[in-house]
C-alpha positions in Angstrom: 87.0 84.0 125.9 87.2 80.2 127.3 89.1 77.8 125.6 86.6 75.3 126.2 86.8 72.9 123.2 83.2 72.1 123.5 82.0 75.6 123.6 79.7 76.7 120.8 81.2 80.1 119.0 78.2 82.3 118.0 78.8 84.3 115.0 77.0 87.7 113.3 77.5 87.8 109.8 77.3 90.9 108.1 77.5 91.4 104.0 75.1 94.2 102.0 74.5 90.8 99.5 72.2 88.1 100.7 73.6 85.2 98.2 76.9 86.1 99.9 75.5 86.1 103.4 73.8 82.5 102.5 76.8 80.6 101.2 78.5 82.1 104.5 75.8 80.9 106.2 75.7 77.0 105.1 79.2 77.2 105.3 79.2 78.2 108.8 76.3 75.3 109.4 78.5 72.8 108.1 81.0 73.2 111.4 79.4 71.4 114.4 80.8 74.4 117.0 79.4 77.3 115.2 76.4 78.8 115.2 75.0 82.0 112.7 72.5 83.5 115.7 72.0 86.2 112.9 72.3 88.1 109.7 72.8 91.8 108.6 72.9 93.9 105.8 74.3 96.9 106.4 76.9 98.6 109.7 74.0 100.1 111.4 71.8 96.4 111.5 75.1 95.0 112.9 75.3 97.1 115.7 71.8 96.7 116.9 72.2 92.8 115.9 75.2 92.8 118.5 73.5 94.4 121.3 70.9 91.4 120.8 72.9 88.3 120.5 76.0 89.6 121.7 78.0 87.2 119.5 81.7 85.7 119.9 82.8 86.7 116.5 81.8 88.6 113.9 82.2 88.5 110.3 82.3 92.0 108.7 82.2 93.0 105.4 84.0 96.4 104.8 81.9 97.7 101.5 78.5 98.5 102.4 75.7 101.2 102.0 75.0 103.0 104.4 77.2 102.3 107.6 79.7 100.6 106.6 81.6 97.9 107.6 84.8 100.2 108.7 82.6 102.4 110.8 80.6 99.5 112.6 84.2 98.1 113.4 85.5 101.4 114.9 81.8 101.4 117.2 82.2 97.4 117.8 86.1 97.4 119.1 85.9 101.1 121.6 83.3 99.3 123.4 83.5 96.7 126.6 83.3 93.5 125.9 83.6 94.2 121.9 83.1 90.7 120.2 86.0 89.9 117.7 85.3 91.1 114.3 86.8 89.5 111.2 86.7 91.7 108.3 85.8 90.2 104.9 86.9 91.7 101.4 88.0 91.1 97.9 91.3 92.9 98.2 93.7 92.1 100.4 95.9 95.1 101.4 93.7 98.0 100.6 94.0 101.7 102.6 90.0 100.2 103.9 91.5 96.7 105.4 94.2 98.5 107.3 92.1 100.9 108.9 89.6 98.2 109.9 93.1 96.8 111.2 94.0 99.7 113.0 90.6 99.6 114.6 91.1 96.0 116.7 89.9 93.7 113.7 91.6 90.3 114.4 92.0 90.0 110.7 90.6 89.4 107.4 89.8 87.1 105.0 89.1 87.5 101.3 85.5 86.7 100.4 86.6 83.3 98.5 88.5 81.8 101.4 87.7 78.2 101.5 85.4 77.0 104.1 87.7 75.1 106.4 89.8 78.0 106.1 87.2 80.7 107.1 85.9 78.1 109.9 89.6 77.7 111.4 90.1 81.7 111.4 86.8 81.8 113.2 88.2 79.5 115.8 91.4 81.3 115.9 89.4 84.7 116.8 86.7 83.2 119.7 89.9 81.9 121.1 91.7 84.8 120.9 94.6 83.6 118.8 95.7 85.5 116.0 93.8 85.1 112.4 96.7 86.4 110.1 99.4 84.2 109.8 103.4 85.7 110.2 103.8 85.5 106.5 100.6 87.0 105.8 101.2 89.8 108.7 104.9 89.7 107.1 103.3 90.9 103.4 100.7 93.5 104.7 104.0 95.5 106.4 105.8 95.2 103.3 103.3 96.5 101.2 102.2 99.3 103.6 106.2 100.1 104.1 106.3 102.4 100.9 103.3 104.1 102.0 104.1 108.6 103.0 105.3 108.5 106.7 103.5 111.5 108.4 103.7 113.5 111.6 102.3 109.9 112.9 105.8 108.9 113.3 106.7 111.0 116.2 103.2 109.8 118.1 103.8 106.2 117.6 107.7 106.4 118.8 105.8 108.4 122.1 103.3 105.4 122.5 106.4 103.1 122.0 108.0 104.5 124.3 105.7 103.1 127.3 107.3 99.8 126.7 110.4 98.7 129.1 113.5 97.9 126.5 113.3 94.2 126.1 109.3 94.8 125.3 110.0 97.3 122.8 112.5 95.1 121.0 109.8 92.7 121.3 107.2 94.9 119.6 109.9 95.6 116.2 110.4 92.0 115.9 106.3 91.8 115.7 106.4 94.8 113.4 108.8 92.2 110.9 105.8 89.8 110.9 107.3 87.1 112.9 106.3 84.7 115.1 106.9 84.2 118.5 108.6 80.8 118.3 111.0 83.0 115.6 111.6 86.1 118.1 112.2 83.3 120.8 114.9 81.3 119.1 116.4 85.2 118.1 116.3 86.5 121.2 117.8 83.2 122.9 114.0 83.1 125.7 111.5 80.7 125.8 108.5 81.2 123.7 106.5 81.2 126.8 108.6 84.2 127.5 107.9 86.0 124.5 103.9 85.4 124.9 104.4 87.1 128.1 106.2 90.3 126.5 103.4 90.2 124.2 101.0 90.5 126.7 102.4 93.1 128.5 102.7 95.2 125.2 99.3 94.6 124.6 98.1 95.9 127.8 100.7 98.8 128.2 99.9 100.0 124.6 96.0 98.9 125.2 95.8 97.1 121.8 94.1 94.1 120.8 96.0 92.0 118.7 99.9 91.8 117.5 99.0 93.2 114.3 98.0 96.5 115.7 101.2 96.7 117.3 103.0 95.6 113.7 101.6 98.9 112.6 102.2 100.9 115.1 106.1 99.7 114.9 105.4 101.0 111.2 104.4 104.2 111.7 107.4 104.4 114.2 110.0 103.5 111.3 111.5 101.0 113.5 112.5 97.9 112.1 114.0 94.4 113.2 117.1 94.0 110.6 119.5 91.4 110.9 
C-alpha cells in the first residue's frame, strides 16, 4: 500500500441496513482522501463488489443475511492482493469479532464510532498500520483469556515455534497488548528494531497484522509477565 499522503483510499462499504450504509456514506464523503466507489448489502454482493472496484479498504459488517460478513472476510483475506477489511459491530469482544480477527481483519469498530474516529482507522488500514490500539488489543486478550483452552494450544506453540528466540519473545510481549515503543524500552532495542522483529514474525507465521499473532500467543498460553 503506498504511503502516498495524497493518495485517494477507495473504500466498499458493506451493512444489510441502507440508513446505516448512508450515514457511513456521508460520513466517509466528508474526508477529502476517501472515496465510497460502492455499496453492498449482504457478504456475497461484497465479494463480487470487490472483484469490480478492487478497493483499499473495506468496511464490513459481521451480522448479515445471507453471507455474512464473517464468511466474506475469510474469502476476502485467503486471496492475493486481499483489500484490508475493517469489521463493524455493536459489540465489542464477541466469539463473531474474534473470528473475523482470526481471519486477517485489521480491526473493528463499533457501529457508533465517531466519524473522525472511523476516518482515522480507515487511514490506519490503507496504510497498513494497525487499527486497534495497545490498550484496546490489551482488553480483547484479557477478555478472551478466561475463554476453554483446547487441543489449539499444542498447534499454536508448533507454529510458534518457527520463530528464532528473540522473535518469539517478541510475539508474547504482542500477545500482552503492547506497543512496540513499550517492548523496545523492555527489551533495551530500538523501536526500529522491534518493527523489524515484527515483520519477520509476520512473514515467518504468514499473518497479517499483530493482532493475529496476539491470539495466536493466546492460544499458546504464553504470556509476557513481569
Amino acid at each position: 500500500m503506498s504511503s502516498d499522503p495524497a493518495r485517494t483510499v477507495d473504500v466498499l462499504v458493506v451493512d444489510d441496513d441502507p440508513v446505516v450504509r448512508f450515514g457511513l456514506d456521508m460520513m466517509l464523503r466528508g474526508a477529502p482522501d476517501l472515496r465510497v466507489v460502492a455499496e453492498a448489502g449482504d457478504g456475497a454482493q461484497a465479494l463480487e463488489l470487490v472483484d469490480r472496484h478492487a478497493p483499499d479498504v473495506v468496511l464490513m459488517d459481521i451480522r448479515m443475511p445471507g453471507t455474512d460478513g464473517l464468511s466474506a472476510t475469510e474469502t476476502l483475506r485467503r486471496r492475493p492482493q486481499a483489500p484490508q477489511v475493517v469489521v463493524l459491530t455493536t459489540f465489542d469482544a464477541d466469539e463473531h469479532v474474534l473470528r473475523a480477527l482470526r481471519a486477517g481483519a485489521a480491526g473493528f469498530l463499533l457501529k457508533d464510532t465517531p466519524p473522525d474516529e472511523l476516518v482515522l482507522a480507515i487511514r490506519h488500514a490503507a496504510a497498513g498500520r494497525p487499527v486497534l490500539s495497545p490498550e484496546v488489543t490489551r482488553r480483547l486478550i484479557d477478555r478472551v483469556a478466561g475463554s476453554d483452552r483446547d487441543s489449539g494450544r499444542e498447534a499454536a506453540r508448533r507454529r510458534l515455534a518457527l520463530l528464532a528466540e528473540r522473535e518469539r519473545t517478541i510475539a508474547v510481549e504482542l500477545g500482552a497488548g503492547r506497543s512496540n515503543a513499550e517492548i523496545a524500552a523492555r527489551h533495551h532495542v530500538s523501536v526500529a528494531t522491534v518493527k523489524t522483529h515484527v515483520s519477520s514474525i509476520l512473514t515467518k507465521l504468514d499473518l497479517n497484522n499483530r493482532v493475529q499473532v496476539a491470539l495466536l500467543v493466546h492460544d499458546a498460553a504464553l504470556d509476557a509477565s513481569g
